[in-house]
C-alpha positions as CSV (number, residue, x, y, z in Angstrom):
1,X,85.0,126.1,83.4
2,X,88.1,126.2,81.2
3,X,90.9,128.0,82.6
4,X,94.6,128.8,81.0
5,X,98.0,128.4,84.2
6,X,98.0,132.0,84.1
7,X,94.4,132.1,85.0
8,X,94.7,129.8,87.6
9,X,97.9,131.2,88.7
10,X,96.0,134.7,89.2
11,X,93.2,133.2,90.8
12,X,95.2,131.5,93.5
13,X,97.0,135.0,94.2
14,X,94.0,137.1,94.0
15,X,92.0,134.3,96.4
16,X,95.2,133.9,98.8
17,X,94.9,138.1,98.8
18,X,98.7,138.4,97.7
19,X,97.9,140.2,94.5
20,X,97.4,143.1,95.2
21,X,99.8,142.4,97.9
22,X,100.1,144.2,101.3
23,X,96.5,145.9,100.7
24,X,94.7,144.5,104.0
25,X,94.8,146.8,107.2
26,X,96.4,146.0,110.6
27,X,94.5,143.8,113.1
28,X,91.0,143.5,111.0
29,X,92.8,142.8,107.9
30,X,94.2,139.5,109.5
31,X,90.9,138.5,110.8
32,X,89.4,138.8,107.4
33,X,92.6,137.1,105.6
34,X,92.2,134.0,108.4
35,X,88.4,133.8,108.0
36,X,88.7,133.4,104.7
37,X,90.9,130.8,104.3
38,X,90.5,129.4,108.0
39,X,93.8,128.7,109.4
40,X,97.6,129.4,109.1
41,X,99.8,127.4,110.2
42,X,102.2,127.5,113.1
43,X,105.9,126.4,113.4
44,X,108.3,126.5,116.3
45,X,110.9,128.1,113.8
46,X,112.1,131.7,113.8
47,X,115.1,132.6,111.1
48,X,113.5,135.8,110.1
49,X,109.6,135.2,111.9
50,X,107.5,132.2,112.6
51,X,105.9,131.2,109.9
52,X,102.7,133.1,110.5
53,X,104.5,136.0,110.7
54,X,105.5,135.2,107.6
55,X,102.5,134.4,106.3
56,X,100.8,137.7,107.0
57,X,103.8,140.0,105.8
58,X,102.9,140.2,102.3
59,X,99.7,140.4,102.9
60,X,99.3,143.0,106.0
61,X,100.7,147.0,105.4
62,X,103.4,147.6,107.5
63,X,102.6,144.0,109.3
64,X,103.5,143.7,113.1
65,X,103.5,140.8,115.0
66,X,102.5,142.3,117.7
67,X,98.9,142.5,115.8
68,X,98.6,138.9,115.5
69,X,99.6,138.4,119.8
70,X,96.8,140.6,120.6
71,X,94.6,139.0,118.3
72,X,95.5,135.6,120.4
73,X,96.3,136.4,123.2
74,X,94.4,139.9,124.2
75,X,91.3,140.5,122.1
76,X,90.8,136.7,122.1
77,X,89.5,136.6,118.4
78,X,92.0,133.8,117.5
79,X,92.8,130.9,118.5
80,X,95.5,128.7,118.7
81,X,94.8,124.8,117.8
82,X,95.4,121.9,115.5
83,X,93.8,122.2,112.4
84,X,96.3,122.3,109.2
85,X,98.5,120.7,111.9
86,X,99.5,123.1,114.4
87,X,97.8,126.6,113.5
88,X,95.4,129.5,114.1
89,X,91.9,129.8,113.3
90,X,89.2,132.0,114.5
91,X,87.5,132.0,117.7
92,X,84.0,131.2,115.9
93,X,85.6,128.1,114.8
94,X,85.5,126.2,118.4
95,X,82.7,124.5,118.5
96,X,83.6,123.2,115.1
97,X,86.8,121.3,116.9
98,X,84.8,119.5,119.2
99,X,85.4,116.2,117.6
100,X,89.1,116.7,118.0
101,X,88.9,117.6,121.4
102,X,86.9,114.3,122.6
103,X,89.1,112.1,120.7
104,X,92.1,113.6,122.5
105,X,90.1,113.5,126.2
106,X,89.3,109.0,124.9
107,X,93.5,109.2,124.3
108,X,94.7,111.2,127.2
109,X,92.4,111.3,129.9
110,X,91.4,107.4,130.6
111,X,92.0,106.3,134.1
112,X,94.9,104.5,133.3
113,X,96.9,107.3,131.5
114,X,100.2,108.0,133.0
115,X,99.1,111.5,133.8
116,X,96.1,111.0,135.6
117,X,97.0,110.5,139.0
118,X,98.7,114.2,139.1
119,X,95.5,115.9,136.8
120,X,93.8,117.3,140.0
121,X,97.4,118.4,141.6
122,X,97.9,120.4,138.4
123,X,94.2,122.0,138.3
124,X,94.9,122.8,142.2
125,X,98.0,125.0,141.0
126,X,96.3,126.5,138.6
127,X,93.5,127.6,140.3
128,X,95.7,129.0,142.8
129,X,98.4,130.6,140.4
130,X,97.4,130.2,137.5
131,X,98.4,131.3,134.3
132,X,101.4,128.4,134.5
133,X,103.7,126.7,132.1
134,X,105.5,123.5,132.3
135,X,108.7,124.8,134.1
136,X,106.1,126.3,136.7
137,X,105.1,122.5,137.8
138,X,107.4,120.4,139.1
139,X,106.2,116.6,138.5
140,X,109.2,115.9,136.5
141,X,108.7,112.2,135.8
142,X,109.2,111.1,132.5
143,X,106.4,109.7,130.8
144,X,105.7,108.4,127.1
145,X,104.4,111.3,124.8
146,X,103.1,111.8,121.1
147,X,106.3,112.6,119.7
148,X,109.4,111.6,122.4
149,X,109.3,110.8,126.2
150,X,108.4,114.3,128.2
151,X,107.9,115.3,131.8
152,X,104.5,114.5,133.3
153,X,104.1,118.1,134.0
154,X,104.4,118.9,130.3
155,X,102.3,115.9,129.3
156,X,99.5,116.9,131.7
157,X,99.2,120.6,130.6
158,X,99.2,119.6,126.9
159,X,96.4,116.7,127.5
160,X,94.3,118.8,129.4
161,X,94.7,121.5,126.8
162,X,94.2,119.0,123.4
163,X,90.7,118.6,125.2
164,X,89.9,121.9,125.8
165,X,90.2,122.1,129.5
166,X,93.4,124.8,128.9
167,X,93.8,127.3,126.4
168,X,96.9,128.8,125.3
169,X,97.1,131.8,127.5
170,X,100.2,133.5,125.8
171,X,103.1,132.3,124.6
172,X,106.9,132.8,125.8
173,X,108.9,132.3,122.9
174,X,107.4,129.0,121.8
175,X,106.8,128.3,125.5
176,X,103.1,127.8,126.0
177,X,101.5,129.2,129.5
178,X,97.9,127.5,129.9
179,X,95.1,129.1,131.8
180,X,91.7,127.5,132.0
181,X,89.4,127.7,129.2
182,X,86.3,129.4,130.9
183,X,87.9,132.0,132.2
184,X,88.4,133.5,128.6
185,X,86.0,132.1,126.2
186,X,82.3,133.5,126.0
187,X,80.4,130.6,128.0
188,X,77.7,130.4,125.3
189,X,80.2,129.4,122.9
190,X,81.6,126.7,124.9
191,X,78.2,125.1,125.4
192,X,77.4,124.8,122.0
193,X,77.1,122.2,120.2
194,X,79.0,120.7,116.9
195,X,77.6,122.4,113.7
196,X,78.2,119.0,111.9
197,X,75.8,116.1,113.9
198,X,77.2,113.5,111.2
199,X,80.6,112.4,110.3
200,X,79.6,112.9,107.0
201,X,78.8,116.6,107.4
202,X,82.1,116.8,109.2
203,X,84.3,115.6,106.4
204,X,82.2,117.6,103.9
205,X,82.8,120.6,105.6
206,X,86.6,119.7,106.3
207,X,86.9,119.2,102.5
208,X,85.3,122.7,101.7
209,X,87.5,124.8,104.3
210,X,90.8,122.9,102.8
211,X,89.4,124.0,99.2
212,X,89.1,127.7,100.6
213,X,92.5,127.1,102.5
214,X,94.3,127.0,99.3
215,X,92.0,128.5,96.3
216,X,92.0,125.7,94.0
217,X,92.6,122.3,95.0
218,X,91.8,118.6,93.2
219,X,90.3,115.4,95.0
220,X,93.4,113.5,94.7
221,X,96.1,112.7,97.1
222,X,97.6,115.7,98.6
223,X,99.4,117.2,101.8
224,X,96.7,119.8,101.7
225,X,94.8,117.1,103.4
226,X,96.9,116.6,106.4
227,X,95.5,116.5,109.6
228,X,92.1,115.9,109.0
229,X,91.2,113.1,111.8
230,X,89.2,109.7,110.3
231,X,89.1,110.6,106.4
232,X,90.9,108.1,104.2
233,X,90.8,108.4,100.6
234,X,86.8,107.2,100.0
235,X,85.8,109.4,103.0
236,X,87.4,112.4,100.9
237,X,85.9,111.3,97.4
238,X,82.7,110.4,98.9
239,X,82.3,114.4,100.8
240,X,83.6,115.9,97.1
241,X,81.2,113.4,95.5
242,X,77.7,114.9,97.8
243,X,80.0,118.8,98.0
244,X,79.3,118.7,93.9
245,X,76.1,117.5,94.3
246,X,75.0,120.3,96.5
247,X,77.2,122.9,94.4
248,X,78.8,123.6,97.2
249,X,81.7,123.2,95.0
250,X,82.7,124.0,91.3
251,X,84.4,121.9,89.1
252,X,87.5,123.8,87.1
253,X,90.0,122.6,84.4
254,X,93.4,124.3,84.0
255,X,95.0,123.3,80.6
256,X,97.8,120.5,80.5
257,X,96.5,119.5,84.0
258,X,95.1,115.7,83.9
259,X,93.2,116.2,87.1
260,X,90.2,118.6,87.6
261,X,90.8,121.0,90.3
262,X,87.7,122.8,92.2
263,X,86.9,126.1,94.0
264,X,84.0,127.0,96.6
265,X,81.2,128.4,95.3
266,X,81.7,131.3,97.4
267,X,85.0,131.9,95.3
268,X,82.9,131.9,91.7
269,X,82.3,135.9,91.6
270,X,86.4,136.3,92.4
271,X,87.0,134.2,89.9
272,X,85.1,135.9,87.0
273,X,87.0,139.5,88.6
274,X,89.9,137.8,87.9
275,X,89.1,136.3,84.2
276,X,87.5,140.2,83.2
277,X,90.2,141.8,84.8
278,X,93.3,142.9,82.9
279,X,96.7,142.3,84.2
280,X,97.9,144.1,87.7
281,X,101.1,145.9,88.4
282,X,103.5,143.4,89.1
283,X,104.7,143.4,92.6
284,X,107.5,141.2,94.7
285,X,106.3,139.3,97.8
286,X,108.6,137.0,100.1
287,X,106.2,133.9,100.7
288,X,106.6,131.8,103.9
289,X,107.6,128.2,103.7
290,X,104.9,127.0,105.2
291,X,102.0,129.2,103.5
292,X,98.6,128.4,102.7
293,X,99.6,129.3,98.8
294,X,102.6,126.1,99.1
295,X,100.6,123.7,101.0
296,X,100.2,121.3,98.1
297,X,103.7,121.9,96.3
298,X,102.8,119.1,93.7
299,X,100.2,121.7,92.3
300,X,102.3,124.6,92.7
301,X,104.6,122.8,90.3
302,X,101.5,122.1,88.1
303,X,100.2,125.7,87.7
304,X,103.3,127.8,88.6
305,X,106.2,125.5,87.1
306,X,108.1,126.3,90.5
307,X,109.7,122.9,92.5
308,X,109.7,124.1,96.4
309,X,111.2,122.0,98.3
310,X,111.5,123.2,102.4
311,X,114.9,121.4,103.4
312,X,115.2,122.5,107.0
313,X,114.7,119.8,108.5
314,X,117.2,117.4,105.6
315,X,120.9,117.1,106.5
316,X,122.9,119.7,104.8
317,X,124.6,117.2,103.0
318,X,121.5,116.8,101.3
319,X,120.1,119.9,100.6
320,X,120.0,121.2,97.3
321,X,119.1,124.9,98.4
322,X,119.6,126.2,102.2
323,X,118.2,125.4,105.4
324,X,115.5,128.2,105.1
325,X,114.6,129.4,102.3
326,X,111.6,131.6,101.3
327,X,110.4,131.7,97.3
328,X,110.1,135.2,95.7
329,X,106.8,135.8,93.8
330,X,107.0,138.4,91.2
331,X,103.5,139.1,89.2
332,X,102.1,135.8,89.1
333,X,105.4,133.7,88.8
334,X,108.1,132.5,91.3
335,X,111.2,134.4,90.2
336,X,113.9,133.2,92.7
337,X,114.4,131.5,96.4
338,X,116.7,132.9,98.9
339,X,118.2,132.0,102.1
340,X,117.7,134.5,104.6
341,X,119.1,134.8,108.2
342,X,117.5,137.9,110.7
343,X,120.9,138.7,113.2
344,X,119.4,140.0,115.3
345,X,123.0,141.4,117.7
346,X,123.9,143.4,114.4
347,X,120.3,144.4,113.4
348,X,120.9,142.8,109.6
349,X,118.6,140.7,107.7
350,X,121.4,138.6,106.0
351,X,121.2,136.9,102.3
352,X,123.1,133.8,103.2
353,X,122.2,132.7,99.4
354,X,119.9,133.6,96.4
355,X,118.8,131.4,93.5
356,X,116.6,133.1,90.7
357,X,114.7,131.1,88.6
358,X,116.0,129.6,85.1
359,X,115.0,132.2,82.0
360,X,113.8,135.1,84.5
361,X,114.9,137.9,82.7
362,X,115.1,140.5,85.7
363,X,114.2,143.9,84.4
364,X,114.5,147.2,85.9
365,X,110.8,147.3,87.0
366,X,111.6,144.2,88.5
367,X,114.6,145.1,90.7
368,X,112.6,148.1,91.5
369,X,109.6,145.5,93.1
370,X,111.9,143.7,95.1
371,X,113.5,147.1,96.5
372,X,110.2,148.1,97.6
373,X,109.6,144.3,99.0
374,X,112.6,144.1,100.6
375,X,112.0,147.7,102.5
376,X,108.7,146.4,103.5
377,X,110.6,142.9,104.5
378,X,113.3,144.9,106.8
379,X,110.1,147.1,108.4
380,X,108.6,144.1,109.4
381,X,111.8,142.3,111.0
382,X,112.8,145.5,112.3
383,X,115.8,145.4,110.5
384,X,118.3,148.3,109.6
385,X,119.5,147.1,106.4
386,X,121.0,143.9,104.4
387,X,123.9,142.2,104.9
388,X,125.3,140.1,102.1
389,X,126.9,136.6,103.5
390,X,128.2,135.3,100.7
391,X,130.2,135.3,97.8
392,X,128.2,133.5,95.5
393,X,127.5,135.2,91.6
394,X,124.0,135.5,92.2
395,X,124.5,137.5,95.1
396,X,127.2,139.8,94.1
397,X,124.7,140.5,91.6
398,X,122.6,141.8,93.9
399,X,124.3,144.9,94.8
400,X,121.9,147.2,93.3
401,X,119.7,146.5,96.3
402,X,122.1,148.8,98.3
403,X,120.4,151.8,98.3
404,X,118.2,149.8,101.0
405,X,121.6,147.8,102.8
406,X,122.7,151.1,104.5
């Protein structure tokens, strides 16, 4: 199947459910938006949101975050876990996981670990006053961790939860408060077993969900492919290799790109919508920095010509942009990037700094869309208006979004 970048460009939208953005409804629209494309992912940053705030915004009417806690944390119909990294994915999707969780109980939960003499002190407080975090436990010697030396207590609740012991029981901030598993998951779905007996099965059906994660994706080397435990390159090519064979996946060729890219089979009906379809209404969307759209920014720069590059975590000396900054869709294309900053004392969402695009010609039907994306933007932060932080052209230029800054 042939397609033109503006094809593929509207496929990805239409697949990702930003075009027609905002149309899915409260609580069931972010089930069906996660289902579909199986995780978001989580990060401990909040300028204006954490990311899957930001995520959902433009995809969710009149998005609230408080939808997405009670998902999580209330109706229990999410999950958090590590999938695409740290994210959330749908509480069908646990027994699926059980390979992750018995390689982290073979890392963390040997005899010898440095947390395994205090394991039955912590289950002992927990059963007794349980839901706890961290600060609640005090075995505060330092032990080796994944990332940097922690305390014990930390080390234990995060072990015990990695294999499935714990669940997240709600979240303080980005402070986790574990409870025990049982006590909130269905006991039928605990005790089944993994879907996928084989290995094989399990990277075929990892390669599929990462496909449907993004829309279109290729077989070669990509960060869309992070954190999929035991698959090197020839475990990937060999699950797209048996994937085609079984049509579970469909081959698709985007002019001037030298590698073919492929959709589920699931997504071919969407696809032809898209190809009969004539153009949409162009509207503006904020898109979070780390959203499933951007998780392989190689092929963003392939099919939407736009170069995002998130430079939080680079030295300011070596940033090119800002420390935060979110791209601005318009239609089908990337129009701009802006550096936003939520003060949350004043009640402002603040441009720090705004970039458009080179040759966007912004129109009035344009600065109209972002108006009505940047009233949706301030609904969901809670904001009262916008505050403009700098003194930058591009900015000053901006003063015909205050009819909204008020």
């Amino acid at each position: 199947m042939q397609l033109t970048k503006k094809q593929a460009r509207q496929f990805m939208l239409a697949h990702q459910k930003i075009i027609p953005a905002r149309k899915l409804q409260g609580k069931e629209g972010i089930l069906e938006y996660i289902r579909h494309v199986g995780c978001i992912q989580f990060d401990p940053l909040n300028v204006v949101g954490y990311n899957p705030y930001l995520v959902l915004q433009p995809r969710i009417e009149n998005f609230k975050s408080e939808y997405l806690q009670e998902l999580l944390y209330s109706d229990r119909k999410l999950l958090d876990g590590w999938d695409k990294n740290m994210s959330i994915y749908a509480l069908e999707d646990w027994p699926y996981f059980s390979r992750y969780r018995e390689k982290a109980y073979r890392r963390h939960g040997g005899e010898s670990n440095s947390i395994s003499k205090i394991l039955s002190e912590v289950r002992d407080a927990l059963e007794q006053n349980g839901p706890l975090s961290s600060i609640d436990l005090k075995f505060d010697t330092i032990v080796d961790w994944s990332w940097a030396p922690t305390r014990a207590a930390r080390a234990a609740l995060e072990s015990m939860y990695f294999w499935g012991e714990l669940i997240i029981h709600h979240k303080v901030g980005t402070r986790k408060v574990y409870d025990f598993t049982e006590k909130y998951l269905p006991s039928e779905l605990l005790s089944m077993p993994d879907p996928n007996i084989t290995i094989e099965q399990y990277f075929e059906w990892k390669v599929k969900r990462r496909i449907g994660a993004v829309g279109l994706l290729w077989e070669c080397s990509s960060t869309a492919w992070l954190g999929i435990s035991w698959m090197k390159s020839k475990q990937r090519f060999d699950a797209f290799s048996r994937l085609k064979e079984k049509g579970e996946v469909i081959k698709v060729e985007v002019e001037k790109i030298k590698h073919p890219l492929y959709i589920r089979k699931e997504e071919v009906a969407l696809l032809h919508e898209v190809l009969e379809k004539n153009d949409v209404e162009p509207q503006a969307s904020f898109i979070a920095p780390l959203d499933n759209l951007l998780w392989d920014r190689k092929l963003i720069k392939e099919i939407f010509g736009f170069e995002y590059v998130w430079e939080v975590y680079k030295p300011v000396s070596e940033r090119k942009y800002g420390y935060y900054v979110l791209p601005v869709l318009y239609g089908d294309r990337f129009v701009a990037r802006f550096e936003p900053k939520f003060n949350k004392k004043t009640g402002k969402l603040e441009i720090i700094n705004w970039w458009w695009e080179p040759d966007v010609f912004v129109s009035e039907e344009m600065k109209q869309g972002l108006i009505r994306c940047f009233a949706q933007f301030l609904n969901y932060l809670g904001a009262t208006g916008i505050k403009f932080s700098s003194e930058s052209d591009a900015v000053k230029n901006l003063k015909w979004l205050q009819e909204i800054t008020d």
